[in-house]
C-alpha positions as CSV (number, residue, x, y, z in Angstrom):
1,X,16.6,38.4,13.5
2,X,18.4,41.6,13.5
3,X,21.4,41.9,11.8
4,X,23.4,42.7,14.9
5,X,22.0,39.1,16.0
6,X,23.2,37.9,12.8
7,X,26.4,39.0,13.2
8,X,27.1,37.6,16.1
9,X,25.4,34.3,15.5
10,X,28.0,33.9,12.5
11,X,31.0,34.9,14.4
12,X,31.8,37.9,12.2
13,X,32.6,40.2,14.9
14,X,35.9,39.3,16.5
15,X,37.0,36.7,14.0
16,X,40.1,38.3,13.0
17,X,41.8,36.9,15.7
18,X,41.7,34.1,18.6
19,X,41.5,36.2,21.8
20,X,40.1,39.6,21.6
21,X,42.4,42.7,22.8
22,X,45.5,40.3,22.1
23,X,47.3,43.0,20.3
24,X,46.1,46.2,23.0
25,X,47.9,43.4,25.8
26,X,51.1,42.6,23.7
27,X,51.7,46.6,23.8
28,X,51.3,47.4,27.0
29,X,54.3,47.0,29.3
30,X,54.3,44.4,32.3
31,X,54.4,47.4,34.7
32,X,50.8,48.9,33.1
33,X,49.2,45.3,33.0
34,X,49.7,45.0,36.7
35,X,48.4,48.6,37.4
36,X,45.5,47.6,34.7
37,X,44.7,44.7,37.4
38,X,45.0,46.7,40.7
39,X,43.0,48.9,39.3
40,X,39.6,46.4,38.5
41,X,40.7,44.9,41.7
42,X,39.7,48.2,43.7
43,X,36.8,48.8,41.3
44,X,35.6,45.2,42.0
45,X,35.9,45.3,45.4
46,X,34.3,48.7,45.5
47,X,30.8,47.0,44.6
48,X,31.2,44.7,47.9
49,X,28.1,45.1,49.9
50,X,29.1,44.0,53.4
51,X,26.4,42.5,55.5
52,X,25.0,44.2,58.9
53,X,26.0,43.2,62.1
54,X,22.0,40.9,62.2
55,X,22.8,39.6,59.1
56,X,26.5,38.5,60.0
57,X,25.0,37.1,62.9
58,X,22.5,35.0,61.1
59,X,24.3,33.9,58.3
60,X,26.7,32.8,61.5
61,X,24.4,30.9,63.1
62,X,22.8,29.2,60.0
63,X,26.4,27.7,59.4
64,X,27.5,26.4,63.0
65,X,24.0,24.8,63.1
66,X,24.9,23.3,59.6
67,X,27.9,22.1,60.4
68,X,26.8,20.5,63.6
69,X,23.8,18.7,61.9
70,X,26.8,17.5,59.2
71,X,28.5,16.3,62.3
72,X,26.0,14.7,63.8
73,X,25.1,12.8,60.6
74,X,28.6,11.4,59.7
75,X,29.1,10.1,63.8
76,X,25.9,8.5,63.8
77,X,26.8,6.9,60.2
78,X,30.6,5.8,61.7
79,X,29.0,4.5,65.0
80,X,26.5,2.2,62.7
81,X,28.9,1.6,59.9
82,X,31.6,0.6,62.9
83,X,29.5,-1.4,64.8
84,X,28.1,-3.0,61.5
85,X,31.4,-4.2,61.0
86,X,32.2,-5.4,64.2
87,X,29.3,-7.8,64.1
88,X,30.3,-8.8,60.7
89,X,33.6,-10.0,61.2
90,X,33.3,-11.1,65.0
91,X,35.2,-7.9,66.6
């Protein structure tokens, strides 16, 4: 085991305190932690791949024919469960 491993295994790094960067947050001022934020915001959204037109059109498809399946499932399970019911109880 290395002793970086080791380290970490034993919680030695970090221990000194219960949330790491506690004291870099408490001296920054509110203005600077919302520009902190906006910043990884952009930077996130930055690595966004958007899907091609095919793709868009496809992942489209896949979800109104999902969906209608779904739909198809839960009427067919109310029509039985309804008419189930109706025999039951004489409706």
């Amino acid at each position: 085991m290395s002793e970086s491993a080791r380290a970490a295994a034993s919680g030695a790094e970090g221990a000194g305190s219960a949330r790491p960067g506690r004291d870099d947050d408490a001296r920054r001022g509110v203005f600077a932690r919302i520009a902190l934020f906006v910043r990884q915001v952009v930077a996130e959204l930055k690595k966004v791949v958007r899907p091609t037109r095919s793709e868009l059109m496809t992942y489209t498809t896949v979800v109104l024919v999902f969906v209608a399946v779904v739909m198809a499932f839960v009427t067919v399970l109310d029509l039985g469960i309804g008419t189930l019911v109706g025999w039951v109880f004489g409706g």
